[in-house]
C-alpha positions as CSV (number, residue, x, y, z in Angstrom):
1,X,27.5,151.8,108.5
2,X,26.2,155.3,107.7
3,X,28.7,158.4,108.2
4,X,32.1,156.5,109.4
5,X,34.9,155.1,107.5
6,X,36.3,152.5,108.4
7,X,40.5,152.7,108.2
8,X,42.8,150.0,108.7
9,X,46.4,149.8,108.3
10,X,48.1,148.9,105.2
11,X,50.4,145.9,105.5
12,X,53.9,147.1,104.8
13,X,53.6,150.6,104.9
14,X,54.2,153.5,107.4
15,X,52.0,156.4,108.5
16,X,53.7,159.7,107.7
17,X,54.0,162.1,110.2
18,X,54.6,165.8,109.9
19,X,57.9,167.1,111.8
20,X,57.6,169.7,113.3
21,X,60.2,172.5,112.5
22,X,59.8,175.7,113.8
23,X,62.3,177.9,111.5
24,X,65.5,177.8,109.3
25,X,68.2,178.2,111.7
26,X,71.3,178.8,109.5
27,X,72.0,178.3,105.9
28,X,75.5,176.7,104.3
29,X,76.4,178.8,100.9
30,X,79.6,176.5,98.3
31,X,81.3,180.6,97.3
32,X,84.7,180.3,95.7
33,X,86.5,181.8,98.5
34,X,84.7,182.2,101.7
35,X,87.1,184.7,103.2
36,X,86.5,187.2,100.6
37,X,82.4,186.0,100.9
38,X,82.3,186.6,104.6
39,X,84.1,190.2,104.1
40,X,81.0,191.0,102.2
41,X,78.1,189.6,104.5
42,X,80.4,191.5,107.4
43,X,80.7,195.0,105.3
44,X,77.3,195.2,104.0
45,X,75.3,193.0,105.8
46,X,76.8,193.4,109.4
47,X,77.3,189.8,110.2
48,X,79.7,188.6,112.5
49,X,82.6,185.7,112.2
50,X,81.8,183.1,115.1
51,X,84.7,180.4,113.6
52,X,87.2,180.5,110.9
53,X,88.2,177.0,110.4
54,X,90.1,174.7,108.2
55,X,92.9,177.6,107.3
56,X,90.0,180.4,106.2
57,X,88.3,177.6,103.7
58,X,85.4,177.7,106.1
59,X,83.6,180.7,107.7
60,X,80.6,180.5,110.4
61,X,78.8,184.2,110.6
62,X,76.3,184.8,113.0
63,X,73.9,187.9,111.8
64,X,74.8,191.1,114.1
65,X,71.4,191.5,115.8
66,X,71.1,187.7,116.1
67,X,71.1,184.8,119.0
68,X,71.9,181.9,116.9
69,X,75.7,180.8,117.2
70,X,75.7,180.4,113.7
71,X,73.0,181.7,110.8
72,X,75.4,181.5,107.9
73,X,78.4,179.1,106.6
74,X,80.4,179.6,103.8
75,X,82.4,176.9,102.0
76,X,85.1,177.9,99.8
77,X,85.4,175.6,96.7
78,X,88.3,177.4,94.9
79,X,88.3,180.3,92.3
80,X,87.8,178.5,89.2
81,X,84.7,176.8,90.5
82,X,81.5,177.9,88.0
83,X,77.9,179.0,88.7
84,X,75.1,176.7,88.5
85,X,73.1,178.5,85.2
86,X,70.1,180.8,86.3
87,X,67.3,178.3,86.0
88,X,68.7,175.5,87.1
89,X,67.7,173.2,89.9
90,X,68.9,174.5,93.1
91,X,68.5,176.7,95.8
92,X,67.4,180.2,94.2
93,X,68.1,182.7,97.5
94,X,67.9,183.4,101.0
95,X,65.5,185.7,102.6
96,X,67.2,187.5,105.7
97,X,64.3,189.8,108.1
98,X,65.1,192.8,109.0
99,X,62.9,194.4,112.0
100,X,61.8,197.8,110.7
101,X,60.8,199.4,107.3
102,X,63.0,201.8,107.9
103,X,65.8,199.3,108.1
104,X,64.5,197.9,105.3
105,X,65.2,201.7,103.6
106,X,68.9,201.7,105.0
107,X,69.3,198.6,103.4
108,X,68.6,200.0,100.5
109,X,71.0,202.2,100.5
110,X,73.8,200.3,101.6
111,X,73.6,197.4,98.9
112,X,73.0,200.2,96.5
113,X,75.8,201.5,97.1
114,X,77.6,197.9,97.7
115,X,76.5,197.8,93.6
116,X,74.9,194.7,95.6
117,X,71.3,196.1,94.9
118,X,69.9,193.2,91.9
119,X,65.8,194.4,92.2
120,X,62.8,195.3,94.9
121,X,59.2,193.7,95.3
122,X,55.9,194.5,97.8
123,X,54.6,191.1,98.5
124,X,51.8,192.5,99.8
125,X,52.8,190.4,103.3
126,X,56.2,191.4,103.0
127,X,58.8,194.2,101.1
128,X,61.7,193.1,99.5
129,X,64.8,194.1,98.4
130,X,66.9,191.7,96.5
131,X,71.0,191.3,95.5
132,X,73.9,188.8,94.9
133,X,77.1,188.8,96.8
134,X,80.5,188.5,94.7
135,X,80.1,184.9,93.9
136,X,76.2,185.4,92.4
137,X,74.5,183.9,95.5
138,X,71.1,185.6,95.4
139,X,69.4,187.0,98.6
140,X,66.7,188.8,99.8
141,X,66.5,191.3,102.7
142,X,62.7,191.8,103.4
143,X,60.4,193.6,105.8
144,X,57.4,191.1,107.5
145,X,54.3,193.8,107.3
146,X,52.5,193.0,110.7
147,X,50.1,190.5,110.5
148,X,46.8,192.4,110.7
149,X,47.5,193.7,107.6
150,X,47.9,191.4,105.3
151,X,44.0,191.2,104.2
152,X,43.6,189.8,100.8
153,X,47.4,188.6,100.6
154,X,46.9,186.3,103.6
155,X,46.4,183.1,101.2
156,X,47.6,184.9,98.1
157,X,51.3,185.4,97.2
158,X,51.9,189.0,95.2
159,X,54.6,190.5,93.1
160,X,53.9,193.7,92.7
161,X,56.6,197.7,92.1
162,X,57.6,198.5,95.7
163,X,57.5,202.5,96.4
164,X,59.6,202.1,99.2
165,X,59.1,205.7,100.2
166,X,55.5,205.6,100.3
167,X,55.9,202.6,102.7
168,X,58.5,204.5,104.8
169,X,55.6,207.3,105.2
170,X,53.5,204.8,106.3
171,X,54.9,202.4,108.3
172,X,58.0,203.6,109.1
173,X,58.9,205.4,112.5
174,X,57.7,209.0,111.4
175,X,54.6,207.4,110.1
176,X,53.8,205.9,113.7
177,X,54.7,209.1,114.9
178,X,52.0,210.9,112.8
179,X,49.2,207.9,113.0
């Protein structure tokens, strides 16, 4: 039997099969109290309240350019409840797209001025901005660079300065304008 191989089931033991998600849809955040949380992702983030339930201690937001009923919850867990340490296990942030470099630049401002601004990144396939909201949860507001030009970064992840102005000049709507 050249060039086959010859498989047979094991006794006792089930084939693993790939589901097949197509995106996050919404992520849950534990904040101390989600009232005060959602007032942030509202005022700098421009997400909407779909629900407030159980007397404020829950809060459903739905991003404001979104279709999703629901992309964020928020959990309140009371105001003496601690951060998990940086480092430890645990979900480290949550990348939110925006559609446009240049919204990607307004962003910029706005959680600078939020004092919500934490750091920025070129990915190479994406730019980054990155902050915390009052309670420390850290997330990232990013900028997908269309596909054609990702080149080398296609199967390569980079961390590398962002020059956000330089990007504007290129790909942002003056930049179109000139190419």
């Amino acid at each position: 039997m050249t060039g086959t191989v010859e498989t047979r089931p094991v006794v006792g033991q089930t084939a693993l099969v790939s589901i097949p998600v197509s995106r996050l849809n919404h992520a849950v955040l534990y904040v101390r109290d989600a009232t005060a949380a959602a007032a942030f992702y509202h005022d700098v983030l421009g997400f909407e309240v779909v629900e407030n339930a159980f007397g404020g201690r829950a809060v459903f937001m739905r991003a404001g350019a979104g279709d999703n009923h629901h992309d964020l919850g928020l959990f309140s867990v009371g105001p003496d409840a601690p951060r998990a340490p940086r480092g430890s296990v645990g979900l480290y942030h949550l990348a939110w797209e925006v559609p446009t470099i240049d919204d990607l630049a307004e962003a910029a401002r706005i959680l600078s001025e939020a004092g919500a601004l934490g750091g920025a990144s070129d990915h190479g396939v994406s730019k980054s901005l990155y902050g915390s909201d009052p309670d420390g949860n850290e997330f990232e507001i990013m900028w997908r660079v269309p596909r054609e030009a990702w080149g080398g970064y296609e199967n390569n992840g980079a961390v590398m300065p962002l020059d956000l102005d330089a990007e504007v000049r290129r790909w942002g709507a003056e930049g179109a304008a000139r190419a």
